[in-house]
C-alpha positions in Angstrom: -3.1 -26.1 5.0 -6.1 -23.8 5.7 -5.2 -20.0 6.2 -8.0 -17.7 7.3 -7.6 -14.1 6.7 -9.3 -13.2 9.7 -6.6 -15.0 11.7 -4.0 -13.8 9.7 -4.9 -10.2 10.3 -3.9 -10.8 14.1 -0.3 -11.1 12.7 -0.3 -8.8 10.0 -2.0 -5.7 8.2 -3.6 -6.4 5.6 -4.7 -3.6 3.3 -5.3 -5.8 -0.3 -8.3 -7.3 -1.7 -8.2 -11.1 -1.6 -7.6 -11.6 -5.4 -4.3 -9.5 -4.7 -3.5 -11.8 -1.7 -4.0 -14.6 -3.8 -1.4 -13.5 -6.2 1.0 -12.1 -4.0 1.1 -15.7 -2.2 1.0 -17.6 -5.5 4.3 -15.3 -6.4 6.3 -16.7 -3.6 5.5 -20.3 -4.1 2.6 -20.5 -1.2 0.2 -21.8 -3.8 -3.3 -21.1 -3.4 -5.2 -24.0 -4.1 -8.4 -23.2 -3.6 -10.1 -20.1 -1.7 -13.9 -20.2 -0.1 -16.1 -17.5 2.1 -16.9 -19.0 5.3 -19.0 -17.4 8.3 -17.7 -14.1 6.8 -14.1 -15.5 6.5 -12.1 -16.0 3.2 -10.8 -19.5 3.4 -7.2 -20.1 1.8 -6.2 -24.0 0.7 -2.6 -23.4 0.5 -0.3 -26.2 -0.8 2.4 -27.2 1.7 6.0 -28.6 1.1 7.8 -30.9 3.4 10.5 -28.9 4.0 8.7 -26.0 4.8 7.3 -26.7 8.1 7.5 -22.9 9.2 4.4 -22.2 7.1 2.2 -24.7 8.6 0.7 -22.0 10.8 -0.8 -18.2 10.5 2.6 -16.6 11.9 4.8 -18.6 9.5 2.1 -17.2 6.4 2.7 -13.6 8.0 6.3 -13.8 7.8 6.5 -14.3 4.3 3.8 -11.6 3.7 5.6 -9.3 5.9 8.3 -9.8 3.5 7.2 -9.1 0.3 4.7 -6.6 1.3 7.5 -4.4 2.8 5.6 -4.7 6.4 6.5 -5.2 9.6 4.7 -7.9 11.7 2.2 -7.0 14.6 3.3 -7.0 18.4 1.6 -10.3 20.2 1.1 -8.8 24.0 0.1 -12.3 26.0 -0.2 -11.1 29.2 -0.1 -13.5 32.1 -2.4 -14.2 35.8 0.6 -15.6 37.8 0.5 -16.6 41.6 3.4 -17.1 43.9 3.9 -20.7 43.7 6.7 -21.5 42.1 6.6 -24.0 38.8 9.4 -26.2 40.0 7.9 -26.9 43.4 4.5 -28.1 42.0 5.8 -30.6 39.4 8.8 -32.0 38.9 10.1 -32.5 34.9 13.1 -34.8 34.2 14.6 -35.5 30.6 16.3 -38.8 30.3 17.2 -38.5 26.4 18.5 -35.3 26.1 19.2 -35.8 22.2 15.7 -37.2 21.5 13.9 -34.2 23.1 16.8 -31.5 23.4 14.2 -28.6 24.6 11.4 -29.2 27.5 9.5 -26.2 28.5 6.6 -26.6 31.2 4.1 -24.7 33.0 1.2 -25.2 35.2 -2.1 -23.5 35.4 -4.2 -23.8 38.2 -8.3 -23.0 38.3 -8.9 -23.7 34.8 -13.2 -24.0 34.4 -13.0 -26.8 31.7 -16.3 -26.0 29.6 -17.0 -25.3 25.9 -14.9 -23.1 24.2 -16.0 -18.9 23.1 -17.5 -18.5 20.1 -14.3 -16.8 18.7 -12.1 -19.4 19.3 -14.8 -22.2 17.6 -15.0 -20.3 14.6 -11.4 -19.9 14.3 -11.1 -23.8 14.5 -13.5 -24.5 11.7 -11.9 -22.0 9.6 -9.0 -24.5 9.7 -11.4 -27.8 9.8 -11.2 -28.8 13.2 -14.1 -29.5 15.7 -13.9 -28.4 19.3 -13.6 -30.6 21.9 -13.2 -28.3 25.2 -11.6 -24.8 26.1 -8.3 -26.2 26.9 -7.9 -28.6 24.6 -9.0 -25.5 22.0 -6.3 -23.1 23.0 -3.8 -26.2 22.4 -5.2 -26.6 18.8 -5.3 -22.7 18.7 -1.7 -22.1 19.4 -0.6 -24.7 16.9 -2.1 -23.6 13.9 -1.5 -20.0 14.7 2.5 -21.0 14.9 2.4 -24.4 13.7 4.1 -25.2 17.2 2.9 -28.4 19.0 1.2 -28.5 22.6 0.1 -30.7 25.0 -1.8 -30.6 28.4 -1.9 -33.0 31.2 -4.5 -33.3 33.8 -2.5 -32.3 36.6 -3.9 -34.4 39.2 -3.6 -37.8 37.0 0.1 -37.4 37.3 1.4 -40.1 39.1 3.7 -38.1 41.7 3.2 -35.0 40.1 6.4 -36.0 38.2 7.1 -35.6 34.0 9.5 -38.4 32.8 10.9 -37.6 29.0 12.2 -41.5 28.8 12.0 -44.2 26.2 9.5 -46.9 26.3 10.2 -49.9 28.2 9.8 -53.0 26.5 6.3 -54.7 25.7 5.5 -51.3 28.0 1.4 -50.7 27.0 -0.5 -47.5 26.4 -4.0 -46.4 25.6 -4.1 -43.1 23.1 -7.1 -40.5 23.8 -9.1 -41.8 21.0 -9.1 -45.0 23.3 -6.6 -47.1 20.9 -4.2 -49.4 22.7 -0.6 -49.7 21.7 2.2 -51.7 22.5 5.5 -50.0 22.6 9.1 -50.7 21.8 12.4 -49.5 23.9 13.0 -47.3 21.0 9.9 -45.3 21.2 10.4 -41.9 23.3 7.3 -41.4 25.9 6.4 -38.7 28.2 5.8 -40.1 31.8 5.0 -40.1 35.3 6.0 -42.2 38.4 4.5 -44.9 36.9 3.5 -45.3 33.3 3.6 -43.3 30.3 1.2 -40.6 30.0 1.9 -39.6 25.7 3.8 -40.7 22.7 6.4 -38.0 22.4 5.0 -36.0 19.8 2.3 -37.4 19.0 -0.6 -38.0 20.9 -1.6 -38.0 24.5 -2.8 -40.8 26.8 -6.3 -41.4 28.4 -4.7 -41.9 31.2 -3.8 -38.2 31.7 -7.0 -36.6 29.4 -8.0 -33.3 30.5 -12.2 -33.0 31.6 -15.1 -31.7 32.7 -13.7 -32.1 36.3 -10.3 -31.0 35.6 -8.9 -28.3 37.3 -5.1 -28.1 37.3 -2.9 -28.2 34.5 0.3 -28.6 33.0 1.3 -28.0 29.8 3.9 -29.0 27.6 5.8 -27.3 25.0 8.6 -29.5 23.1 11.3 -29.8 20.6 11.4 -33.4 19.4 13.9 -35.4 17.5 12.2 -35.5 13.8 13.5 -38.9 13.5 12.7 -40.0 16.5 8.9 -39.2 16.2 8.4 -40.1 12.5 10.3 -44.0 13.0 7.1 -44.2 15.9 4.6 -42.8 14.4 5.0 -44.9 11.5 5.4 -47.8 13.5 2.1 -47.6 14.7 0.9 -46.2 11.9 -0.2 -42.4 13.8 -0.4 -39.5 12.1 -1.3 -36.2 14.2 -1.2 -32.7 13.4 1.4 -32.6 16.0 3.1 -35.5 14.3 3.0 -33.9 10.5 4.6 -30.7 12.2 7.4 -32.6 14.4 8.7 -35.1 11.8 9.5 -31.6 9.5 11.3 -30.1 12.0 9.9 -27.3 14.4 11.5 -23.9 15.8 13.5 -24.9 18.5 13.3 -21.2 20.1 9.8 -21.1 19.7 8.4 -23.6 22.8 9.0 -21.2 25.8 6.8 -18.4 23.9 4.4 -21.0 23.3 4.1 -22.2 26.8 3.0 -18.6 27.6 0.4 -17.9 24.7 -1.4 -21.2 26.0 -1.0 -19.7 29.7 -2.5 -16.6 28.7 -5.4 -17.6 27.1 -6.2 -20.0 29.7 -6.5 -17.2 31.9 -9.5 -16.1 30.6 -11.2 -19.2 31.7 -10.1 -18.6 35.1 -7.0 -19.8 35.6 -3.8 -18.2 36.9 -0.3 -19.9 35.9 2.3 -21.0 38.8 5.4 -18.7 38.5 8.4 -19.6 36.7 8.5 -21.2 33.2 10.3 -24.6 33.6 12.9 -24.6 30.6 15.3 -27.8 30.5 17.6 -26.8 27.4 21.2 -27.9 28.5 22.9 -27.5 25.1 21.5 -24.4 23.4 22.1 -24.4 19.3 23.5 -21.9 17.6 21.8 -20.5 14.3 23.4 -21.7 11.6 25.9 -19.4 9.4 26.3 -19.5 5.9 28.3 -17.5 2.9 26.6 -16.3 0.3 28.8 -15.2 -2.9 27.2 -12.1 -5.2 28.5 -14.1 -8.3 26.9 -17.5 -7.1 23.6 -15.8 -6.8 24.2 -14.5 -11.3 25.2 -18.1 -11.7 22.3 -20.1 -10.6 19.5 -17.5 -11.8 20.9 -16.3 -14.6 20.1 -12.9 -13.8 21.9 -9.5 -12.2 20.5 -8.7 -8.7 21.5 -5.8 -7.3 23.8 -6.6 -4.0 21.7 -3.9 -2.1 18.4 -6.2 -3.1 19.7 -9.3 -2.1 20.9 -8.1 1.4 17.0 -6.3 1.8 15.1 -9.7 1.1 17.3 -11.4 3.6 16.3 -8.6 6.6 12.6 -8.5 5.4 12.8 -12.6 6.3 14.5 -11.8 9.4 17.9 -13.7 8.6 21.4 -12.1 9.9 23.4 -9.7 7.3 26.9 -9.1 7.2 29.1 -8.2 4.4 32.1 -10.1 5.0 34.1 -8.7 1.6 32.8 -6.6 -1.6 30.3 -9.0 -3.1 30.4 -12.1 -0.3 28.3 -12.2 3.1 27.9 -14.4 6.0 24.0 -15.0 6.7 22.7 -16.2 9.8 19.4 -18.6 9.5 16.6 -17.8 12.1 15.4 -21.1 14.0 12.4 -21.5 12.5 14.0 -21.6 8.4 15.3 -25.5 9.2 15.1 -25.6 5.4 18.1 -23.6 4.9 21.2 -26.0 4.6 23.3 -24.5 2.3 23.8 -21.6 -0.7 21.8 -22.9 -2.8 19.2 -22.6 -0.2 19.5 -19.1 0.1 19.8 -18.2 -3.6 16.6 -20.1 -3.8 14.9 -17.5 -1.5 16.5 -14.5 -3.7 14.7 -15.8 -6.5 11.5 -16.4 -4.7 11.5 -12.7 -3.3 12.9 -11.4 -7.0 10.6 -12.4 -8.5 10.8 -15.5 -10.9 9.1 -13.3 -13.3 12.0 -11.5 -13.6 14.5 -14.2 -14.3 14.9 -15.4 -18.4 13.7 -18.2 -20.1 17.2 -18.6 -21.4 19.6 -21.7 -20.8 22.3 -21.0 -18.7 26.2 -21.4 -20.6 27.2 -25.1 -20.1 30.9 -26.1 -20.0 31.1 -29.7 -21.4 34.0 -31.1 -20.7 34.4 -34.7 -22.1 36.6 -36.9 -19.5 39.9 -38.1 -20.9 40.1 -41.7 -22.2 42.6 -44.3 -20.1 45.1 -46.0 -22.4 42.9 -48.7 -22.1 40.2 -47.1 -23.3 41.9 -45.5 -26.2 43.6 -49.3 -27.7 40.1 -50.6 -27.5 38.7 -47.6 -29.2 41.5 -48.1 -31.7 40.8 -51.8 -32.2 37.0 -51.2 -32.7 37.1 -48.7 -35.5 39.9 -50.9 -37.1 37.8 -54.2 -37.1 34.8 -52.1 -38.1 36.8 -50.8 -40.9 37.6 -54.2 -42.1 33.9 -55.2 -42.3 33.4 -56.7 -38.7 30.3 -56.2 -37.2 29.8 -55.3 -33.6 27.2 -56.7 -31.4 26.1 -55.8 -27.5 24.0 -58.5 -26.1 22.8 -59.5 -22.3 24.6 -60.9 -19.9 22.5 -63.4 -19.1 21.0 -66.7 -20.7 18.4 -69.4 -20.0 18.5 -72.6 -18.7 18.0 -74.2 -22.6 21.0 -71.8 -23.7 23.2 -73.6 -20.7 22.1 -77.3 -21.6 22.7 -76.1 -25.5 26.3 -74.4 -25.5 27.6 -74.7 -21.9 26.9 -78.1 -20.1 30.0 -78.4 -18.6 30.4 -75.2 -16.6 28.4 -74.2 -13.8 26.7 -71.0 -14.1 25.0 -68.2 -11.4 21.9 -68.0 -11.3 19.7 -65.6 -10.3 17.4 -65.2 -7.7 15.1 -62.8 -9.0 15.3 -63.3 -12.7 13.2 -60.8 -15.4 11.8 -63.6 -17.2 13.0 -67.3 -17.9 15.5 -66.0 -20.7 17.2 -64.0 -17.7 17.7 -67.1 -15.5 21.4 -67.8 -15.8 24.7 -65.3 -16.0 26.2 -66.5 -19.0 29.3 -68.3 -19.7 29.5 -68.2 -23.0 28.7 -65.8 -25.6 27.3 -68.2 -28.3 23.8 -68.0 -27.6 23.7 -63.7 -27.8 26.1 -64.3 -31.1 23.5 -67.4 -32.9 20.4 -65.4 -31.8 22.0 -61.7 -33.6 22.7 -64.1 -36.4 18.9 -65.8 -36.6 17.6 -62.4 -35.7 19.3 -60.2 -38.6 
């Protein structure tokens, strides 16, 4: 993932030379890979984790800045041009699979001048190696790798009955991507469509049939939670893989898509467009952040270390999770949206230690209790029976459980052995049913 600093100072203040950024990031296990000046702009190749889809944008980097810097993260103002038509009553948005795409939030612009993009917003875009295509299709790209949250505009006026159909596919149902590649889809597949054929893979990538232009005017954009399941099982299917696509199949902030709807809005205003009033936001079942307990003598377990309780419950506010002390030593935490890595304690001791310091925890093993499970009675006569035969000059042998097919025709003709399908090699061929070939071959052997 490329970061640029210049970017990154929209989010947060940023008073340390670059080699101290460098290490402060490398501290908290964003790994600087590599680091280039570029147009003026320091260039950051940080290394990104699959379960850390959060920091696959500038905010998500800020946040963890703002945390171990002891900072606070800027205000984002994105103010709006609005005009009195109402959202609801210039396109219609229906979701059909409600646990596939649990969180649909639309908007439409109208007036947009489609035409090359500022020079600000080009430069930002090859900080982060992408090429410009046009101004709207820019502040989509924009607004993803500032908060790593997908977005998607439709040509207004190419949907069929101004209607927007969250469905699945219907079967041998066809559709032409905006690089021009035809696919042919499967029931399972989720789609965005309109009256009368699908407009974009869920997800993934938009349709020709609904590509914004030179001669576009009207918008409407989209700005989704979808099923990570769901969108990696298509996208491997038909072998895609979009930066929308990378960001969906981790898991995105399911709060997030309403503020994202609006940053795009915003920014399109400055091309001339003014937004129709009202945020469509279909979100029937709203999730609850998910609570956990955190135990103060857990935390000494795992690391191996003291940290102080007054420590622990600072690095948790500084990420913006939920604090309460439940009992002397014990709290419940509550995990903001956009931390879908946080499943369980061990999760959040792993963020103590991050913020800690893991300079600051011994290279020391950690006391192991080795308990030895007790033997059955069967276990114990055989035991017995081993030593005793050992101590009367018996020797013991552990051999295969398998044999060829020239051990079978030597020793065991008249029984019918398994055999395998996928054998090792032809001594492997056969189970065996006899243990005179393992016992002759110890013999010839030793």
């Amino acid at each position: 993932m490329r970061i640029s600093l210049e970017w990154l100072k929209d989010f947060i203040e940023l008073n340390i030379s670059p080699e101290e950024l460098i290490r402060v990031l490398n501290s908290i296990g964003l790994v600087v890979d590599e680091f280039s000046w570029e147009e003026g702009d320091l260039v950051l190749e940080i290394e990104t984790y699959a379960n850390r889809p959060d920091t696959l944008g500038h905010l998500g980097i800020a946040r963890e800045l703002a945390a171990v810097l002891g900072q606070s993260l800027k205000e984002q103002q994105w103010p709006l041009a609005e005009i009195s038509e109402k959202t609801e009553e210039v396109v219609d948005v229906q979701v059909f699979v409600e646990e596939l795409c649990p969180r649909y939030c639309g908007l439409v612009v109208r007036g947009v001048k489609v035409g090359p993009s500022p020079e600000w917003l080009q430069r930002r875009l090859r900080a982060v190696g992408l090429k410009t295509i046009n101004n709207v299709v820019d502040v989509t790209n924009y607004v993803l790798y500032a908060t790593a949250q997908p977005i998607h505009a439709f040509d207004l006026d190419k949907l069929a009955g101004r209607k927007i159909i969250v469905r699945q596919a219907k079967k041998d149902e066809s559709f032409r991507t905006l690089d021009g590649t035809d696919l042919q889809l499967s029931p399972e597949m989720m789609v965005i469509a309109d009256e009368q054929k699908p407009v974009a893979l869920a997800g993934i990538i938009g349709g020709e049939n609904s590509a914004v232009t030179e001669e576009t005017q009207d918008v409407f954009i989209e700005c989704a939670y979808f099923d990570p399941i769901s969108v990696r099982m298509t996208a491997k299917k038909l072998g895609l893989q979009t930066d929308a696509s990378y960001r969906f199949e981790r898991g995105a902030d399911i709060s997030f898509p309403p503020r994202g709807a609006l940053m795009v809005a915003s920014l399109l205003s400055q091309f001339g467009g003014k937004a129709t009033r009202g945020l469509i936001d279909i979100y029937p079942h709203p999730r609850k952040k998910k609570t956990l307990i955190l135990r103060h003598h857990r935390v000494h377990e795992l690391l191996g270390v003291e940290v102080p309780s007054e420590k622990i419950e600072s690095i948790f506010q500084a990420l913006q999770f939920g604090v309460e002390t439940t009992q002397p030593g014990c709290w419940k935490i509550l995990v903001p949206y956009h931390r879908v890595d946080i499943e369980r304690e061990a999760d959040l001791i792993e963020e103590v230690a991050r913020f800690f310091g893991y300079d600051q925890i011994p290279s020391a093993f950690p006391p192991l209790k080795q308990l030895e499970p007790p033997l059955s009675p069967l276990r114990k006569t055989i035991q017995r029976m081993r030593y005793l035969l050992f101590h009367y000059g018996f020797n013991e042998v552990l051999n295969f459980s398998f044999m060829s097919e020239e051990d079978n025709d030597c020793f065991a003709q008249a029984r019918k052995p398994v055999r395998l399908r996928n054998p090792v090699s032809s001594r492997s061929a056969l189970m065996r049913t006899t243990l005179l070939p393992g016992l002759i071959s110890n013999v010839a052997y030793n």
